[in-house]
N, C-alpha and C positions, 0 to 999 in steps of 0.2 A: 587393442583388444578391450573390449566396451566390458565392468564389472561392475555387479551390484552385492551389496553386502543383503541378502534374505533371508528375513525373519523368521522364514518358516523352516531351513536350515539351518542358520545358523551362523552361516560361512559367507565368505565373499566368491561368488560365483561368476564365471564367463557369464555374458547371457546371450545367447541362442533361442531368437523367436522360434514356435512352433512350425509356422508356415512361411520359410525364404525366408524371404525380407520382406514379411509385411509385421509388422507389432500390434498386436491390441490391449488396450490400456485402458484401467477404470481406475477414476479416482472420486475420491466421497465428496462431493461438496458440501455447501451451507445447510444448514436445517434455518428457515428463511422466514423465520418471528422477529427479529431487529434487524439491524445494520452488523456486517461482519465488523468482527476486531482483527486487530493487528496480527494476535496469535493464529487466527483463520487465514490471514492473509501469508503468514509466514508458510502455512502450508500449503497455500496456492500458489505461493511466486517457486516452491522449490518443485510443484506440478510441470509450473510452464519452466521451466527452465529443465527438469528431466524430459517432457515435450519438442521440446526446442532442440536437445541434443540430439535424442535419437533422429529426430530429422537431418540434424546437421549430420550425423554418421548415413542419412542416405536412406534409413529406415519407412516405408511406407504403413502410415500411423493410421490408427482408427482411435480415436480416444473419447471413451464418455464419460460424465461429468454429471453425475447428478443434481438437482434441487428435491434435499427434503422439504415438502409444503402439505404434511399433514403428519402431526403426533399430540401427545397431548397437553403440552406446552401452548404449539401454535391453537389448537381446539378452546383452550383454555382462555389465551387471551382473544380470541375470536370473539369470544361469549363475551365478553367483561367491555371490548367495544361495538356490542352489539352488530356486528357481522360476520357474515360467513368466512370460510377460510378464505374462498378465493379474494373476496373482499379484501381481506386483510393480509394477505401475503404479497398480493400486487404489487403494492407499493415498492417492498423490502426487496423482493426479486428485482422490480427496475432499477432498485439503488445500486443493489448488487452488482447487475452488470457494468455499473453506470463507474462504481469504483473498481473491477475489474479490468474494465479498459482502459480505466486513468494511469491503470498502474504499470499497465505496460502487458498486462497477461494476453495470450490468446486465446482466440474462443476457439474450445474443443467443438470435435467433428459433431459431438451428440451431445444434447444436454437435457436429457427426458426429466417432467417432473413426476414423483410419484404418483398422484393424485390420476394421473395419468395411465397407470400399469395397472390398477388393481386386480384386472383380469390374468394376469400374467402372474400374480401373488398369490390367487384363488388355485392357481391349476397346478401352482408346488404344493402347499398347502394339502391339496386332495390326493397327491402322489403322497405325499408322508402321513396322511392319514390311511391311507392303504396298505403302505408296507410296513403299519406299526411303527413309526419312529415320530407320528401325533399321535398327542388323546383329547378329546374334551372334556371340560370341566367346566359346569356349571354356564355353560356356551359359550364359553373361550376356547380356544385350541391354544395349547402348548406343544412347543417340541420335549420330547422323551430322551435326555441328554444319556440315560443309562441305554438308549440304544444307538449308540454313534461311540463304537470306542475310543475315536481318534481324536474326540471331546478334550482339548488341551494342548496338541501337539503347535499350533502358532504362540500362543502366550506362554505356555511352557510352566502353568498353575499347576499346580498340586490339588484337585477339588473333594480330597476329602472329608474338609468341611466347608461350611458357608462360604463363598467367597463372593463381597460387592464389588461393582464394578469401578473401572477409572475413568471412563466419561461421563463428564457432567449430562449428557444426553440419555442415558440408561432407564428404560421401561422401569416401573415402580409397579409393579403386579401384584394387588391386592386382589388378588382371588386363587380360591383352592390349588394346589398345585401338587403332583407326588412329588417331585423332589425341589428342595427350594433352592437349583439351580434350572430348573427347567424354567425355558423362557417362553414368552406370550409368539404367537404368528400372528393370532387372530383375536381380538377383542370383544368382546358382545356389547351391541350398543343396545340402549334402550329403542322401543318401536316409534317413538316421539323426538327422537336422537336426528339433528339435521346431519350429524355428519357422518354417514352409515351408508354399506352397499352390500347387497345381498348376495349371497353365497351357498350352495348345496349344506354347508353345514351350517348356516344362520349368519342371521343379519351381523352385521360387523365393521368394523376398520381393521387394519393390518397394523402390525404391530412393528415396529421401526425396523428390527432386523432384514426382515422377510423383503423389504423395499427395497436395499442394494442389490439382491439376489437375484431379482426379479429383470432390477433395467440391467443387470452387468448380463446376466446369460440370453435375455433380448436381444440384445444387438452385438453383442462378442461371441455367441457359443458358450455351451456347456463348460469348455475349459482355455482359456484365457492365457496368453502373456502374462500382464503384469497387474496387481491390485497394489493401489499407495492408497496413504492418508497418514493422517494425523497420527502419531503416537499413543494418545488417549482412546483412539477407539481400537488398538488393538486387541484387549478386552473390556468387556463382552463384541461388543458390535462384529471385528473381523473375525473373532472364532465364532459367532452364531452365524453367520453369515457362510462361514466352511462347515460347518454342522449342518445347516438347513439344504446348501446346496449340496451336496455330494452327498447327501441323505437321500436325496429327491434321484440322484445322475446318475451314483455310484462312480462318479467319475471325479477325477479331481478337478479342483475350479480354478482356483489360480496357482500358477507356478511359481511367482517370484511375489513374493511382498516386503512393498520397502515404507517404513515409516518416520515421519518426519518429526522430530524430538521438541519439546517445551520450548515456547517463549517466556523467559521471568522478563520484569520490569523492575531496574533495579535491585535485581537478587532476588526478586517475592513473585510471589504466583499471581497475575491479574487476576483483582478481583474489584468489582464495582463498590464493595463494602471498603476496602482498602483504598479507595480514591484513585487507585493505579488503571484504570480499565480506559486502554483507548479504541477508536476505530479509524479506521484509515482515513476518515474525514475529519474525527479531532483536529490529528497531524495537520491535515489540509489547511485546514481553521488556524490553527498558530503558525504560520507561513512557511513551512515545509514541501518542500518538491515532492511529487510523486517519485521524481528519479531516486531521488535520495531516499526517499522510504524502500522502494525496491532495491537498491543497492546495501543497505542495510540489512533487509530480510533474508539477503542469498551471502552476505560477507560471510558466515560461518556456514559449514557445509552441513546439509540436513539431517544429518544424524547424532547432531550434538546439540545441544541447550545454545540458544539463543542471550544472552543478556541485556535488554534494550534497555537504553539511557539514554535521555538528550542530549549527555554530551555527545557517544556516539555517531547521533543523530547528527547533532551539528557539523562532525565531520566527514560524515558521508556527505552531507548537502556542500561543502568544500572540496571535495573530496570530486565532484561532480564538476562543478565548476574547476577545476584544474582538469580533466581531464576533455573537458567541453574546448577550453581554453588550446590545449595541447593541437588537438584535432584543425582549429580555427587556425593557430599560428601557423601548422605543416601546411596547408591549405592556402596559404596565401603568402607565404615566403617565397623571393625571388629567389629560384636557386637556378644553379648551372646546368647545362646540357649533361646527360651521357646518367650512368651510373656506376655507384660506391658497390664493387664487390663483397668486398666483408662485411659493409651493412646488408647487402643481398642476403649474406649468410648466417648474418644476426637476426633475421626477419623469418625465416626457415626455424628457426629453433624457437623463438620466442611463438610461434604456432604450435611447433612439436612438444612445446612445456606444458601450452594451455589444453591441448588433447590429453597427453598424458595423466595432468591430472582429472579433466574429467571424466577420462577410461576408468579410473578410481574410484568409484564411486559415489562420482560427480562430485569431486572434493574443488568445490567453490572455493575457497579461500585460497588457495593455491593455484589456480587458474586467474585469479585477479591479481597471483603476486607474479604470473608470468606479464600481464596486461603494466602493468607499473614500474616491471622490470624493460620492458621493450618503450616505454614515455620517456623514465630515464634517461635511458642510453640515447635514445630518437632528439630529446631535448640538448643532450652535451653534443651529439652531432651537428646536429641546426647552428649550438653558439660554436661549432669549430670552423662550420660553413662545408663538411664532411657530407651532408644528404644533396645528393643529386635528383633531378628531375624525375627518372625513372624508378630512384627507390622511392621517392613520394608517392606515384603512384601503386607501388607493390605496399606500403605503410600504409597506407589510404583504404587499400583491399584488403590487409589484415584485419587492420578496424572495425571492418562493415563482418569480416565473419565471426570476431570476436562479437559484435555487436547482436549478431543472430542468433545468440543465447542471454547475450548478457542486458541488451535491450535499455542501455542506458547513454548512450552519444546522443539521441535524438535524429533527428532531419539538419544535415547541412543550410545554413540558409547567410547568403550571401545578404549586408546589410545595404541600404544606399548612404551613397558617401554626403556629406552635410551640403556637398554644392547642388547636387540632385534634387534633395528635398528643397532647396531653394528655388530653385526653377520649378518646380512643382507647385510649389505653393504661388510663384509669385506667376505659373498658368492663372492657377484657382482663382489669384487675385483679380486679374484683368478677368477673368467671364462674368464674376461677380460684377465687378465694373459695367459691361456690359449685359448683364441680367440674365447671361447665360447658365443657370444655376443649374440645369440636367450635367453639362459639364462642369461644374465647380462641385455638384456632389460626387461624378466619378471620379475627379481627382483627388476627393477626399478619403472615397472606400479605396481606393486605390494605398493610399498612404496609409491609411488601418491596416489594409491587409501586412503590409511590410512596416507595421509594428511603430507608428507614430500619429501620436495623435496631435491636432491642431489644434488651438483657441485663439477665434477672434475678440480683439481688443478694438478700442476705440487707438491704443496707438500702433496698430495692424495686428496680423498674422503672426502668432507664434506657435513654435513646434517643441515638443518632444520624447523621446523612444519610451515606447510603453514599459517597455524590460527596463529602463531604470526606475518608473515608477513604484512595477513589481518589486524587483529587487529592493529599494527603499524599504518597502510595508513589511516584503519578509524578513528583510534585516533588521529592523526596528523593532518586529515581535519577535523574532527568535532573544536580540540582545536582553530584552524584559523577558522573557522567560528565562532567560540564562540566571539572571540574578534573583530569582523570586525566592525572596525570604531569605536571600545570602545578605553577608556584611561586606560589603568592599571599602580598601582604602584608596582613596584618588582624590586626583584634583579634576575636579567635574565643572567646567566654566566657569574657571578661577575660586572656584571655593575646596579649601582641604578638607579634609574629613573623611570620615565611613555613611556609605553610601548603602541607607536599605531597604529594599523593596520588598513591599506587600506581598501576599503569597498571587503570583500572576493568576492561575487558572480562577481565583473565584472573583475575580474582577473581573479581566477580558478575556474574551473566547473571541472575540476577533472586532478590528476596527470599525466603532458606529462615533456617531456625532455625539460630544458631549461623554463620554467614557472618560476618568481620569485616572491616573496615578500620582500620589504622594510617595516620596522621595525623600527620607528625614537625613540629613545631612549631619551627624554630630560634630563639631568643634571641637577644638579642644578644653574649652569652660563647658561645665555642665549645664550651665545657663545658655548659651546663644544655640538655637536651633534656626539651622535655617530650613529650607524646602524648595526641591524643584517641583514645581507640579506640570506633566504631562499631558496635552491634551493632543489626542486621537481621531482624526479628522478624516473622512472620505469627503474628497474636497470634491466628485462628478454629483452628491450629495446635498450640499453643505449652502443654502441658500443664503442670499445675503441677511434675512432677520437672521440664521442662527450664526453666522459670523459676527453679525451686532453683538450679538449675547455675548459670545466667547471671547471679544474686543472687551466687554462690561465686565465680566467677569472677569478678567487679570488687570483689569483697570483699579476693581475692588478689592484686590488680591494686593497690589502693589500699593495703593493705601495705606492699609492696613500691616504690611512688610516694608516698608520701603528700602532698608537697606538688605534685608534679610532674603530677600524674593528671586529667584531664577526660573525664567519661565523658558520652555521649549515646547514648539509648536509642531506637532510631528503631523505635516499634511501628505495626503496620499494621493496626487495628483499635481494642479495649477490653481494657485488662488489668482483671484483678480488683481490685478497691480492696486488695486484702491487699497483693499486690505492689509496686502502684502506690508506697503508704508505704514499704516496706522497699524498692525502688528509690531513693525520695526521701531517705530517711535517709543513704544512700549519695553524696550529691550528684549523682546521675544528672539528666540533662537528657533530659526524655522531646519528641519530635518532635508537631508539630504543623504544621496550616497557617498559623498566626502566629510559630511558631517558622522552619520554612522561610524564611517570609518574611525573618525577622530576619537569619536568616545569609544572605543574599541581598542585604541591604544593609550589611549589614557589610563583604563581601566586597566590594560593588561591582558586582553582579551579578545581568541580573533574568533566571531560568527560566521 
């Protein structure tokens, strides 16, 4: 039995769509002047994932989705970079989706922009100027908040006096108003004004509220299943929003409203003044999984504060990879015929844990403790040789439904075995031989697609798997972020000391040629300092003049340090064997996924 906890009650409620089984559902999206943050995204991943359930309960979903793409924020910076809104929202809208689907979200049924509705904005508008619950003032329309008694009953405010709002999105209505909680519908633009459309009651733009109002009873009906969002706009934005509509319908608009509570960062409120303000591409940028940001964003269930941390961060990104892992090993252990009963029966209930809890009101955390309680137990079974054939398959199936919410296993993808890629290559080789290069190119897209890349050398063909590459570059920046501006004590390629790194974000924001880190290694005399310095390579980049340089440069480095110097060469890809050597000669420490490793327990520390 499906519940949501409603804001507009109070209580934790059955929920019972209006019509059968079919659901309709609006939820706020982006106001689309930058790139979303992570706090926007935390309320989109807990969208798609109340999305996703109702489906998984069987639910025939209608779900719209708006893009705010006109207020006076976006007007604002329109002007300042000399173009129009469309102009300038463009971009942000395609990045938008471009990070929504990274992240694993899905595209809602409807996604109307407002810019798009205004006529739909005008015809409430002129209904609440009719039945007295508008006035104009000075050519703006306002709503008449002392004629809507039920003005309070979502937020549960006391508006006897003043009350500002809690979204940073909030109209700022400097013009006349009778009461100074009545809010803007309608804006008066000047007659010279690009960004204006005309109206029976004068030229204008719509005023933020009136926008939700407009695309939710478009294409849901007057009155609606469910309205989510953000916490922050549950006032003003959701109570103007039930004010405006059911002013207009006399009818109630939404039934259920459920809102999704604060992300802090490190205990503080993102703010870009505070240097804490990320967006979901930052993350991207310092080598972080999409999986792992999404898995982070739903680990606490939407109705409580968020606390995001890197470290967090970093163990969800593990977190990931053990569970990727898990799925990989069932999938390809050789087990016995027939099937284990009581795991049959352990497999039944670790599903009945994970509905239960999100019949709760989609209490995520407890749903992932059913998913990690069924790894467990699935994992001692595997080392007791307990999982048979057929409950593989029944584990494999639970996965995929777990998965249909939770959106975090990925795609199954069977690797080739290192004799394959050899035969492969040593095709590629002979047509090249042969000058057959249409087929030595498809042997090569071939071997991309299934994730290896080739460089020829003058001492042949060599291969290999792109995911270690990856993995290296994101291992390597998560580890330099982990310690930015910490002290560590270790022994760091033979030298002891405290180990401490520069503050990471105002250095690198992600690997270019020539980026460095210093590394002040203290000793035990106050006197001897020694230094690793770090150099940051995209080696599909990295030509042979700027490899000469980067050779010159620790050549000048070791000089000048000779006993004192450790150098680490962190490349993200294949160097050429030439270099490789003449690096090596240098005592250069070139980075690797074993390497990683190394300094990972060295330090004391797993990424």
């Amino acid at each position: 039995m499906l519940k949501f906890h409603n804001t507009l009650s109070g209580q934790l409620e059955e929920f019972q769509p209006l019509d059968g089984n079919n659901v309709r559902l609006y939820i706020c999206g982006p106001t689309v002047w930058s790139f979303a943050h992570i706090g926007n995204f935390r309320t989109f991943t807990f969208g798609d994932v109340l999305r996703r359930y109702l489906k998984f309960k069987g639910y025939n979903l209608t779900h719209v989705f708006n893009l705010t793409d006109v207020d006076d924020r976006i007007i604002n910076e329109a002007k300042k970079a000399g173009k129009t809104i469309d102009e300038f929202t463009q971009p942000f809208i395609e990045a938008f989706w471009e990070d929504f689907d990274a992240l694993g979200l899905q595209r809602p049924e409807i996604t109307p922009r407002a810019t798009h509705h205004i006529a739909e904005m005008i015809e409430i508008i002129e209904k609440l100027i009719e039945n007295g619950r508008a006035y104009e003032s000075d050519g703006s329309i306002y709503f008449r908040i002392a004629a809507f008694p039920g003005y309070g009953k979502l937020s549960k405010i006391n508006f006897a006096g003043n009350v500002s709002g809690a979204s940073g999105r909030v109209d700022t209505d400097k013009y006349d108003k009778e009461n100074a909680n009545d809010f803007a519908l309608w804006k008066l633009v000047d007659a010279d004004e690009a960004t204006g459309w005309d109206a029976s009651f004068g030229r204008g733009r719509p005023g933020w509220h009136i926008e939700c109002s407009a695309m939710a009873m478009k294409y849901l009906g007057e009155t609606f299943d469910i309205h989510a969002g953000g916490v922050d706009l549950k006032f003003p934005h959701h109570e103007n929003e039930i004010a405006q509509s059911e002013g207009a319908t006399e009818k109630q608009f939404a039934r259920v409203w459920l809102h999704s509570e604060h992300l802090k960062v490190e205990g503080e409120t993102m703010s870009k003044t505070t240097g804490n303000y990320y967006t979901f591409r930052d993350l991207i940028t310092k080598g972080y999984s999409a999986a792992a940001i999404r898995y982070l964003l739903m680990s606490v269930p939407y109705h409580k504060q968020l606390n995001f941390t890197f470290e967090t961060l970093d163990g969800a990104e593990n977190t990931i990879e053990r569970l990727r892992d898990f799925r990989a090993r069932l999938d390809e252990s050789n087990l016995k015929d027939g099937i284990n009963l009581d795991l049959q029966e352990k497999v039944k209930n670790y599903l009945a844990d994970f509905e239960t809890a999100m019949d709760d009101n989609l209490n995520t955390s407890q749903a992932l403790a059913a998913l990690h309680n069924m790894v467990r137990d699935v994992n001692t079974a595997l080392a007791n040789e307990m999982v048979l054939t057929e409950n593989r398959s029944e584990i494999l199936e639970l996965i995929e439904k777990f998965d249909s919410i939770l959106n975090i296993f990925g795609e199954i993808k069977t690797e080739m075995l290192d004799a394959e890629i050899e035969n492969l290559i040593e095709e590629r080789q002979e047509a090249r031989r042969n000058r057959d290069f249409l087929s030595s190119d498809e042997i090569r897209d071939l071997l991309i697609s299934d994730g290896i890349v080739v460089e020829d050398t003058k001492e042949g063909a060599r291969w290999k798997r792109i995911k270690e590459i990856e993995e290296t570059e994101k291992r390597t920046l998560r580890l330099l972020r982990h310690f930015s501006e910490q002290k560590v004590s270790g022994n760091l390629f033979g030298i002891s000391g405290e180990i401490i790194l520069p503050k990471f974000d105002e250095i690198i924001s992600e690997p270019k040629i020539g980026n460095g880190l210093r590394v002040d290694v203290k000793g035990k005399s106050a006197e001897e300092i020694w230094f690793v310095e770090v150099k940051l390579i995209k080696s599909k980049n990295a030509s042979p003049r700027i490899l000469e340089q980067v050779k010159r440069y620790f050549e000048t480095i070791k000089v000048q340090q000779p006993s004192k110097a450790i150098f680490w060469l962190a490349v993200f890809g294949d160097l050429p064997q030439k270099f490789k050597d003449e690096f090596s000669s240098l005592g250069i420490y070139f980075s690797s996924i074993d390497d990683i490793k190394k300094i990972e327990e060295v330090l004391n520390v797993k990424i």
